[in-house]
C-alpha positions in Angstrom: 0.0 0.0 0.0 1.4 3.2 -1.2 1.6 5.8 2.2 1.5 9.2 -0.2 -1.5 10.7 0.6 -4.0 12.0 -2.7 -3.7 15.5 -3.1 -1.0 16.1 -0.7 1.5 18.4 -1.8 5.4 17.5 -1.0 8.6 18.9 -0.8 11.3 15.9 -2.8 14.7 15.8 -2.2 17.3 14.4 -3.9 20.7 13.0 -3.3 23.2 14.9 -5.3 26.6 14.1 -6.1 27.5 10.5 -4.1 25.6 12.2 -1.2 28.4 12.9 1.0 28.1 16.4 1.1 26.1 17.3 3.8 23.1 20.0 3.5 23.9 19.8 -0.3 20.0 18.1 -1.7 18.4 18.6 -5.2 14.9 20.0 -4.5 11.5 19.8 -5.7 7.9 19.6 -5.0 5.6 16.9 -5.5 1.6 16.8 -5.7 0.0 13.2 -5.1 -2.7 12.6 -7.0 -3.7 8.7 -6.4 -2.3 5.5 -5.8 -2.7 3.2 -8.9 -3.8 -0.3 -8.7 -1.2 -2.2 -6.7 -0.4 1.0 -4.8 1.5 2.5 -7.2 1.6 6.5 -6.5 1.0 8.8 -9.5 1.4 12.2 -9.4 3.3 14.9 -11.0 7.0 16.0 -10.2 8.1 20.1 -10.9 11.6 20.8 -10.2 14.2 22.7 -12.5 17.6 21.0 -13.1 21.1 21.9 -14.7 22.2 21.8 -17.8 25.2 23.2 -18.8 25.6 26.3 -18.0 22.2 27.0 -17.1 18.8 25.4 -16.0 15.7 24.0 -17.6 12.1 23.4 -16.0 11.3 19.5 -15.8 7.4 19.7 -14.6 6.0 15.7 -15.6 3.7 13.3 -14.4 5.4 10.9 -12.8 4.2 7.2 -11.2 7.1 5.9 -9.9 8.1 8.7 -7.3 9.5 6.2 -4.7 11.4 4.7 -7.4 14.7 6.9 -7.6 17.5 5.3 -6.0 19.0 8.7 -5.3 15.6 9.7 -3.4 16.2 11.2 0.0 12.3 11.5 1.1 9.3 13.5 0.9 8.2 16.2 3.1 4.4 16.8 3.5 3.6 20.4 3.6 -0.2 21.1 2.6 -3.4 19.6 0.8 -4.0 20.9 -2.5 -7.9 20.5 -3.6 -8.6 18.9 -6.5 -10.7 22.2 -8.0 -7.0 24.4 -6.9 -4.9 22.1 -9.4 -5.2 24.8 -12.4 -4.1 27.3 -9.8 -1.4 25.5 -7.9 -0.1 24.9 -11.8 0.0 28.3 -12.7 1.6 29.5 -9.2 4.4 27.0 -9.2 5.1 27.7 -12.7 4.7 31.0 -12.8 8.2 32.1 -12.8 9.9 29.6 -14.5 10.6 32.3 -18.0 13.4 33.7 -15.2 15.1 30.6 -13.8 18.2 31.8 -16.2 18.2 35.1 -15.4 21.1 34.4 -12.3 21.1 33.2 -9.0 19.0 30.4 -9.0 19.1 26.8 -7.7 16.9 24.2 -7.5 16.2 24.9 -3.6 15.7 28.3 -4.4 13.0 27.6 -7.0 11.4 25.4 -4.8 11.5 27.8 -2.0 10.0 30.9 -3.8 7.4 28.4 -5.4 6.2 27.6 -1.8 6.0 31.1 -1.0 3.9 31.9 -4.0 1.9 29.4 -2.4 1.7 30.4 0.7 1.2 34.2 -0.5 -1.9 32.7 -2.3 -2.7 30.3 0.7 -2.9 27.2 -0.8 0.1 26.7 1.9 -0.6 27.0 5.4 3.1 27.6 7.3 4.2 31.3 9.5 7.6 30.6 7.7 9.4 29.7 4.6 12.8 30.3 6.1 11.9 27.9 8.9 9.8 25.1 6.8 13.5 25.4 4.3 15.3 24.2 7.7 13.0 21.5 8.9 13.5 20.3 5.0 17.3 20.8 5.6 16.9 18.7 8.8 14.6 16.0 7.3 16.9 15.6 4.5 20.3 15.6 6.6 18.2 12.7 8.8 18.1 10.4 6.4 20.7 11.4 3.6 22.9 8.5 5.0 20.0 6.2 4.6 19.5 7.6 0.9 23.2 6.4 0.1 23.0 3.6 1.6 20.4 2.6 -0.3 17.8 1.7 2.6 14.5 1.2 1.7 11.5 2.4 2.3 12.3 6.5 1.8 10.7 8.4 4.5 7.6 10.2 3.8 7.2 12.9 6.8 4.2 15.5 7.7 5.9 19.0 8.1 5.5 19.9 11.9 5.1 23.6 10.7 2.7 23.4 8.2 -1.0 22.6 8.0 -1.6 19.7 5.7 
């Protein structure tokens, strides 16, 4: 049975490198939509990611979420109704024409995308800064887990933010 709850929104992070670094994750954010038959999760994934020199917006459906073996965990940070989908699309996207204008990284990406979220209160937290260390500490938790290749990845409920 596939513990992702439908409609939950998440906060994904990534080993990067060999995942000795420590602190260093790739970031994302992932809505749940359902679990398939044989509790499969299917959702979509929205996270930018290098290339070259610069960055490029990979925003997919996805049904093997928990399949990565350089997946950290997921972090669940709010509830996103079904009728809010077009909405939460066009807030988390919203920005993406600038993600080569300088100074981006995939954690800050994901971080202003939850604040366009929160700004539009589809996300219930007091603070971004804060919820971007309890990610920091979730991920640092079990990044040694992540290389070892220990399964199953956590999945977590944010202890700042109303799901």
């Amino acid at each position: 049975m596939c513990p992702l709850i439908p409609n939950a929104l998440y906060i994904i992070m990534f080993l990067t490198g060999f995942g000795q670094e420590p602190r260093k994750f790739h970031w994302g954010v992932y809505l749940h939509i359902q679990n398939l038959s044989g509790g499969k999760p299917a959702g979509y994934n929205y996270h930018i990611k290098s290339i070259g020199t610069g960055w490029m917006t990979d925003h997919a459906p996805t049904n093997g979420v928990l399949m990565s073996f350089v997946l950290v965990g997921l972090l669940a940070v709010a509830t996103i109704p079904t009728e809010h989908r077009p909405l939460f699309e066009a807030i988390v996207t919203s920005e993406d024409h600038k993600i080569n204008a300088g100074g981006i990284t995939c954690r800050l990406w994901t971080l202003a995308a939850l604040q366009r979220l929160k700004d539009a209160r589809l996300l219930k937290c007091a603070s971004i800064s804060d919820l971007e260390q309890e990610a920091i500490s979730f991920g640092e938790s079990f990044r040694l887990d992540a290389v070892a290749a220990k399964l199953p990845r956590p999945i977590q409920n944010s202890q700042l933010c109303q799901i």
